[in-house]
C-alpha positions as CSV (number, residue, x, y, z in Angstrom):
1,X,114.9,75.7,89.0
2,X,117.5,76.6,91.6
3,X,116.7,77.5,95.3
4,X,117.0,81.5,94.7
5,X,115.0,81.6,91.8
6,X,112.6,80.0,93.6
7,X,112.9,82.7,96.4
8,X,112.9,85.2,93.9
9,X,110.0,83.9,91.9
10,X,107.6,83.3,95.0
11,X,109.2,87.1,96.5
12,X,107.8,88.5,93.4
13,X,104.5,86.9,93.6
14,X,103.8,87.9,97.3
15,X,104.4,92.1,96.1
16,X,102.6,91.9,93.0
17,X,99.5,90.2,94.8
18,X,99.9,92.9,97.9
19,X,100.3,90.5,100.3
20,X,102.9,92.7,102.4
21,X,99.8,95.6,101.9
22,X,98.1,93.4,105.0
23,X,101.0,94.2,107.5
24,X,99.5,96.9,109.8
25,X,101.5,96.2,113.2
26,X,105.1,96.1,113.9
27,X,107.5,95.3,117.1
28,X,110.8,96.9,117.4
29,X,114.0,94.9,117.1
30,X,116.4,96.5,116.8
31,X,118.1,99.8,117.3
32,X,121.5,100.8,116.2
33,X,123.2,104.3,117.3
34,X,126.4,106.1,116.8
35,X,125.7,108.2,113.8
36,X,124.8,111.8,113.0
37,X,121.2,113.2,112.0
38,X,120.9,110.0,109.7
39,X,118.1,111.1,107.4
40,X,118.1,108.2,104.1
41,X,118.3,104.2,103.9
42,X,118.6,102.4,101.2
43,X,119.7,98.6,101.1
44,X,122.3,97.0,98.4
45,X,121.1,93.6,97.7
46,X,124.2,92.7,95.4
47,X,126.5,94.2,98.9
48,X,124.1,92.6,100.8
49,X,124.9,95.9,102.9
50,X,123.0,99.2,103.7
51,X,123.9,102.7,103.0
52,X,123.0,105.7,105.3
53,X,123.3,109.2,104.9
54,X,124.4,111.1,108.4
55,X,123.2,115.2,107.5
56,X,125.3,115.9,110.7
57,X,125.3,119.6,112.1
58,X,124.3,121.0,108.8
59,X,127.7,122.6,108.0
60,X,129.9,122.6,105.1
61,X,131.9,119.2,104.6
62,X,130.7,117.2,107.9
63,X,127.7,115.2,106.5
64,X,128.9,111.7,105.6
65,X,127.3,108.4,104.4
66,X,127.7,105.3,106.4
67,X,127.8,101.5,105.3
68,X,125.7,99.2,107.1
69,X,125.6,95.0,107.1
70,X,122.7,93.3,106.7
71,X,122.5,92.7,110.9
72,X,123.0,95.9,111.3
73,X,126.6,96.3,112.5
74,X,128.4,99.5,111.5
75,X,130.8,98.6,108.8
76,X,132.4,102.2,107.9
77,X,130.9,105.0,109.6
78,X,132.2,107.4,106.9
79,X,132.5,105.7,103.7
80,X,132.2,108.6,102.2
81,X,132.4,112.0,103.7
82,X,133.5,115.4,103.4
83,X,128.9,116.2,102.1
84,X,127.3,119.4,102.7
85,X,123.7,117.9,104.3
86,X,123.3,114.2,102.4
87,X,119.4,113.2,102.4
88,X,118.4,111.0,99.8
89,X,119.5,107.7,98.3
90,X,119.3,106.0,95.1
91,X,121.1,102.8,93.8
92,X,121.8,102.8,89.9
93,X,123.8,99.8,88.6
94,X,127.3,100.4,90.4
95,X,126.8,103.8,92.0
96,X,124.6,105.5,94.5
97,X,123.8,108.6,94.4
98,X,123.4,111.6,96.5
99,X,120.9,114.2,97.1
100,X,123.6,116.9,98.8
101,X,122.1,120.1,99.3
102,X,121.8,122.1,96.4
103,X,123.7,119.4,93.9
104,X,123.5,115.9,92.9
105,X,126.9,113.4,93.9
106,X,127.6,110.1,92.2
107,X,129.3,107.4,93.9
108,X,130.9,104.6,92.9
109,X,130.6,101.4,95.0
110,X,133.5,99.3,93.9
111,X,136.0,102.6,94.3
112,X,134.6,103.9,97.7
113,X,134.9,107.5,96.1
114,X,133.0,110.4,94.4
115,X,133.1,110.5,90.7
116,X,130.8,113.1,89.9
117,X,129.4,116.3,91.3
118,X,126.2,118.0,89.7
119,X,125.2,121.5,90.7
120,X,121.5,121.8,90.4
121,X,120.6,125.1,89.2
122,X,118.5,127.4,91.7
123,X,117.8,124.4,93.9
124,X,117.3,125.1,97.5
125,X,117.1,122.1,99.5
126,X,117.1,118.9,97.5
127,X,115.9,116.0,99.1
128,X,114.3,112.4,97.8
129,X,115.1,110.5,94.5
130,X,113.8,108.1,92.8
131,X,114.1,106.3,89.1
132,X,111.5,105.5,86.9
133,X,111.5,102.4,84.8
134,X,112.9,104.1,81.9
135,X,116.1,105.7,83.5
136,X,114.7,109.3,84.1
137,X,115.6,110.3,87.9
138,X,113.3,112.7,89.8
139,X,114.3,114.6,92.3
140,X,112.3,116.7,94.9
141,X,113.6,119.9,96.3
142,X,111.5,120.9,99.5
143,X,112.8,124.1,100.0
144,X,111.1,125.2,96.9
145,X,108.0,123.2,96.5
146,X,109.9,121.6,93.1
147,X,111.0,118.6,91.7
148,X,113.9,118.2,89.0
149,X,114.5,115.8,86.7
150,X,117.7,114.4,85.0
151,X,116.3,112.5,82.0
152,X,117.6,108.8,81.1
153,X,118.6,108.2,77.6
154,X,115.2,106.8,76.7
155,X,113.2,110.1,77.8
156,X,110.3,110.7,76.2
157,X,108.9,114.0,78.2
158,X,109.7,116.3,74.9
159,X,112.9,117.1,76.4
160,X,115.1,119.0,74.4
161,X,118.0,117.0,72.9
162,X,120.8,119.7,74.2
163,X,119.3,119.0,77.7
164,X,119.5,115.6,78.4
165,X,122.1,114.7,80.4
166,X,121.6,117.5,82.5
167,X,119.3,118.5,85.1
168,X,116.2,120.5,84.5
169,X,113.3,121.3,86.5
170,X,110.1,119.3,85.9
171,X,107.8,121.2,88.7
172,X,107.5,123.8,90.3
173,X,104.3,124.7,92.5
174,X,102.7,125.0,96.0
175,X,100.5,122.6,94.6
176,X,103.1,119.8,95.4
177,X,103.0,121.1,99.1
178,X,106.7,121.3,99.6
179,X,107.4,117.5,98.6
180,X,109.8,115.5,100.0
181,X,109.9,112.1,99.6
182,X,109.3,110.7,96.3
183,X,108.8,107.0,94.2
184,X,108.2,106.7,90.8
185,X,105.9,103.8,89.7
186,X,105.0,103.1,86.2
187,X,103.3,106.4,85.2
188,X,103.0,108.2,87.8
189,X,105.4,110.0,90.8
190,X,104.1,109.7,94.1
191,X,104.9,112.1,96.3
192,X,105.1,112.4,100.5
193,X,105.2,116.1,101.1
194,X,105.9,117.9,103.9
195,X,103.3,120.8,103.7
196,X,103.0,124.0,105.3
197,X,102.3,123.1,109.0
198,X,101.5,119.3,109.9
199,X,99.3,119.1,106.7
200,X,101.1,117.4,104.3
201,X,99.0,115.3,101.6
202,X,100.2,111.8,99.9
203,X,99.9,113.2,96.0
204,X,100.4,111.5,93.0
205,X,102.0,113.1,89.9
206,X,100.8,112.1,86.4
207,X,104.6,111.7,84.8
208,X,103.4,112.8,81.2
209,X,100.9,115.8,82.0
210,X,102.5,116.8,84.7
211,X,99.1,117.1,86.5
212,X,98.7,117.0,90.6
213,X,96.4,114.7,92.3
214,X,95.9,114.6,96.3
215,X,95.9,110.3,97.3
216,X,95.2,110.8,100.5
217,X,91.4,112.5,101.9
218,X,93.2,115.3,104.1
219,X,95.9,116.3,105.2
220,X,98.1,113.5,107.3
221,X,101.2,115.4,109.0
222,X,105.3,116.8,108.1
223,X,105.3,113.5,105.3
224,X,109.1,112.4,104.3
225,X,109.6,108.6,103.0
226,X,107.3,106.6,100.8
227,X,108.1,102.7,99.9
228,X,105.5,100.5,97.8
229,X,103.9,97.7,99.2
230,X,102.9,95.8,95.7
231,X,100.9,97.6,93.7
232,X,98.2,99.3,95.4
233,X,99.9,100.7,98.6
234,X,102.6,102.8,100.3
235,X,104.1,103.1,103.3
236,X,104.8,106.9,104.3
237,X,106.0,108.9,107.2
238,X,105.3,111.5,109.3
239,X,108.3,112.9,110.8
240,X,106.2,115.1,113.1
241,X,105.0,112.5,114.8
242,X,106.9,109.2,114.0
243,X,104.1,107.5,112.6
244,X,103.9,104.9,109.9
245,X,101.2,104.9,107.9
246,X,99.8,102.3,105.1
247,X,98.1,104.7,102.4
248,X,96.4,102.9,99.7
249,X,95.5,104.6,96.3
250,X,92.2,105.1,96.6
251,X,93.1,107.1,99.8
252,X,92.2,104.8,102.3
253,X,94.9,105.3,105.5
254,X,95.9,102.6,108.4
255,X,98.6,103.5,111.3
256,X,101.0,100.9,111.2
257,X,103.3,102.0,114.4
258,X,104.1,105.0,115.9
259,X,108.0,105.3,117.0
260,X,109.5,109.1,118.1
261,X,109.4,112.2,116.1
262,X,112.3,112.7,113.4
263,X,111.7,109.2,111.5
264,X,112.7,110.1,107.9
265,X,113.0,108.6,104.7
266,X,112.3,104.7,105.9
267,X,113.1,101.6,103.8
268,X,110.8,98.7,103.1
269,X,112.8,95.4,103.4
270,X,110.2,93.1,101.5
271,X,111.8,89.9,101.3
272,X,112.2,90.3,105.6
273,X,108.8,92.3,106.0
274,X,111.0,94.7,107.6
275,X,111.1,98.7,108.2
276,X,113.7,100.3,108.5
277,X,113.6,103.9,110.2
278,X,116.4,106.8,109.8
279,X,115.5,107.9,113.3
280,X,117.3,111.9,112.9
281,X,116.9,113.3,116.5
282,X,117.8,110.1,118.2
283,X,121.5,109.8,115.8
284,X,120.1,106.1,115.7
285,X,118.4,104.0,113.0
286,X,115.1,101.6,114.3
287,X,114.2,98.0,112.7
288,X,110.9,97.1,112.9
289,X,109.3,93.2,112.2
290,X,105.8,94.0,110.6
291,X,103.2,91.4,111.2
């Protein structure tokens, strides 16, 4: 067995047993500034390369997305720009896509360019992503307590066959407290949401019944990003208060670090037992070292 596979195999064995789900401390290493509102991060292992997305001032055509190396040197500030407030990031295959406003962008990588555009009917504020392992893409739109989905070719959610393809809305409720950050694992969506004051709950969203079920005991704060830690626990953050919590399923919560206010949708770097924080306020992005 080669080297990698090796790393891979024994990577895969440390996040299935939840090893990573004991890391409740972190030191901040590093700290990288120059862009603008950065809100989203999400890491390209085959680019070996980070993208970003900057929602600048919030006006028409200056949000952008940057590209990142692995150590954290600026590559292209705007790779791609010309968006209309970028937030969240998802990696398919050889695109990434957008959550820009009120549509849905698709990159591609190898071109540097956009190659599609999706308007999302009566969306308001569209925000997280996420994929589930089927190809169905969920995405949350916090401005109207909502989340839409765009269903793979293997969908089996009864959707109609002259609406695949296209982008539908799967919820729509107060019940989902104005979600924001979003992760689909196996059955279920799990859900960081943003609430009505600082009382945002951690939910989890049955994928087939569409039923609503509050993870954490009470409510923990303005939630935005949620990352797995194996299969029992999630990262999540409150962008009230820039803490990082570690939320298991059965509710149980553990503050991890606190940095500033305005930490958005974070990454979890597994294979480095790394955090990565969009840090909005401060136009910088934050690496952590968990321990």
């Amino acid at each position: 067995m080669k080297l990698n596979s090796i790393k891979i195999l024994l990577l895969s064995v440390f996040i299935s047993s939840g090893l990573y789900a004991q890391s409740t401390s972190a030191t901040l290493i590093k700290k990288v500034e120059g862009f603008s509102h950065p809100e989203s991060v999400v890491f390209n292992e085959a680019k070996n390369e980070y993208y970003i997305s900057n929602m600048a001032d919030n006006e028409a055509g200056d949000g952008f997305i940057s590209r990142v190396s692995a150590d954290g040197e600026i590559i292209d500030l705007k790779w791609i720009d010309g968006l209309k407030d970028p937030k969240g990031l998802l990696i398919k295959e050889d695109k990434v896509y957008v959550t820009n406003n009120t549509e849905l962008i698709e990159i591609s990588i190898e071109k540097s360019e956009i190659t599609k555009r999706i308007e999302v009917e009566d969306a308001k504020s569209l925000n997280d992503i996420t994929i589930d392992a089927v190809g169905n893409i969920f995405i949350s739109d916090s401005g109207k307590s909502a989340i839409y989905l765009m269903p793979g070719d293997s969908a089996n959610m009864m959707i109609p066959d002259n609406k695949k393809g296209e982008i539908i809305e799967y919820l729509n409720t107060t019940r989902l407290e104005y979600v924001n950050g979003l992760y689909a694992h196996k059955d279920h969506l799990y859900a960081a949401a943003w609430g009505e004051n600082s009382d945002g709950n951690f939910l989890k969203i049955d994928m087939d019944t569409r039923e609503i079920e509050k993870v954490s005991k009470e409510g923990i704060g303005n939630l935005d990003g949620v990352q797995p830690v194996g299969d029992d626990a999630f990262y999540i953050s409150d962008w009230a208060t820039g803490t990082i919590y570690l939320i298991k399923k059965d509710g149980e919560l553990k503050e991890v670090l606190t940095s500033e206010k305005s930490s958005g949708d974070i990454l979890f770097d597994a294979e480095k037992n790394q955090l990565v924080l969009p840090m909005n306020f401060q136009n910088s992005v934050w690496w952590y070292q968990l321990q």
